[in-house]
Structures are given as structure tokens and as C-alpha cells.
N, C-alpha and C positions, 0 to 999 in steps of 0.2 A: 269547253264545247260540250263535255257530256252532261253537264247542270242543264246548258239549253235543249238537249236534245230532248232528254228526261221533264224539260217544260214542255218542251212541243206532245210529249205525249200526253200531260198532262189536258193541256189543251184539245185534245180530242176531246173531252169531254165537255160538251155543254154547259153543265154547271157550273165547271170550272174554270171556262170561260168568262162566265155571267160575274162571279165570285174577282177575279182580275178586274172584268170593267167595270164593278165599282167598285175598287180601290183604287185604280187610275184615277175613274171620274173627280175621286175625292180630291184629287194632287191639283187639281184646275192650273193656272198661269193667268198673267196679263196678257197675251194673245194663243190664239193656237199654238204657233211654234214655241213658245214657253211651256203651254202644255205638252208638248209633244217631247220636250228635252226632260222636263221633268219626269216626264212615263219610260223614259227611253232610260235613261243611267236609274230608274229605278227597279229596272226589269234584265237588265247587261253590262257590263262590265266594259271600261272603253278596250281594253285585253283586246273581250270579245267582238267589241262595235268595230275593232280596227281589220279584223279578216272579211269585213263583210260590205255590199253596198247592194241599192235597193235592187238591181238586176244582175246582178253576179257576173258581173263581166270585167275583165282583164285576173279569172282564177282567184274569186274570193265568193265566196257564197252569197247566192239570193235571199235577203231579208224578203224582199216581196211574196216569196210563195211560201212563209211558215203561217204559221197560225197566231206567234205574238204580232205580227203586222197588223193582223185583220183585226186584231182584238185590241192592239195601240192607235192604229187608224179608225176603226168605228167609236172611240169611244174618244179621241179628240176633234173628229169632223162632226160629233152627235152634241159637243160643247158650244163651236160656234159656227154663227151660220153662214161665218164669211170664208171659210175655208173651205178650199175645193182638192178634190183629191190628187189632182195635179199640182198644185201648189205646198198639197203635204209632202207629195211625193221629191217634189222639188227640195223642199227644207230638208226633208228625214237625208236626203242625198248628202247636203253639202253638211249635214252631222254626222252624217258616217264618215264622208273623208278626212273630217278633221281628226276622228278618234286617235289615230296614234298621236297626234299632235297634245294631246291632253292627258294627265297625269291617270297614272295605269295605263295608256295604249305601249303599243309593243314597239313606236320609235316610229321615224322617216326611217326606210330605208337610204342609205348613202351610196350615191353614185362614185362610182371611182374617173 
């Protein structure tokens, strides 16, 4: 968590931002959410994807309000024209909850 933090402040910076979305850009996919997975584990760790969902609710953090969203969201809705930011929002959703389910997330938790 303190890599991403230390990105988010990165991202403060304009440049820096600009400098991310084209290297994203470059990673393209066969549709949006291809690109969007490949921007996504190439910017976080599923570790990290697995404490987090797009509106931090049930006490895991909001990806929605850092600054890697704005900058993974404008640079795969700027790819293609059929994606809408509802339907990112939708897919980035159900890839975050899969993160602990995929190799580096932090596990299910097990009910007793």
C-alpha cells in the first residue's frame, strides 16, 4: 500500500500522469476490458487489487477517487469508442472482486 500511495503522489503531477497514459495506451487489448485488465495488474499487485473495490464499501478502499483510476479510465475509454464509463466501471468492479481469487491476492476469506 505505500508503493501506491507514493504513486498517487506521483500522480499529482501532470506530467506524470500524461508519461503513465502513454504507456498504458501502448498495452491496448482485443476489447476495452482486456485493456483495462492489462493496465490494471500492470499498475497493482492482485495483493493490492484484493483490499480494494471501485466505491470502498463493505471497509476496503475506494479505487474510484485516486488518481490511477482517472488516468486507467481516460486512457482505456480514449482507446475505444464503445466503452462507456459505466460499463468500465462495471468490469473494473467485478476485477477487483476477483483479485484474491487470483495468484498474489490475499485468499477468500473462510467462513466458519
Amino acid at each position: 500500500m505505500e508503493e501506491f500511495m507514493e504513486l498517487e503522489e506521483k500522480l499529482a503531477d501532470p506530467e506524470e500522469q500524461n508519461l503513465l497514459k502513454s504507456h498504458l495506451q501502448k498495452l491496448g487489448g482485443t476489447n476495452f476490458v482486456d485493456h483495462m485488465k492489462r493496465a490494471m495488474l500492470r499498475t497493482m499487485s492482485n495483493k493490492l487489487m484484493s483490499v480494494m473495490n471501485v466505491d470502498g464499501r463493505n471497509g476496503k478502499v475506494s479505487f474510484k477517487n485516486t488518481r490511477l483510476f482517472t488516468v486507467v479510465s481516460e486512457c482505456v475509454l480514449s482507446q475505444d469508442e464503445n466503452a462507456t464509463e459505466t460499463s468500465f466501471k462495471k468490469e473494473l468492479g467485478t476485477f477487483l472482486k476477483y483479485a484474491p481469487d487470483r495468484q498474489g491476492g490475499r485468499g477468500r476469506k473462510k467462513i466458519s
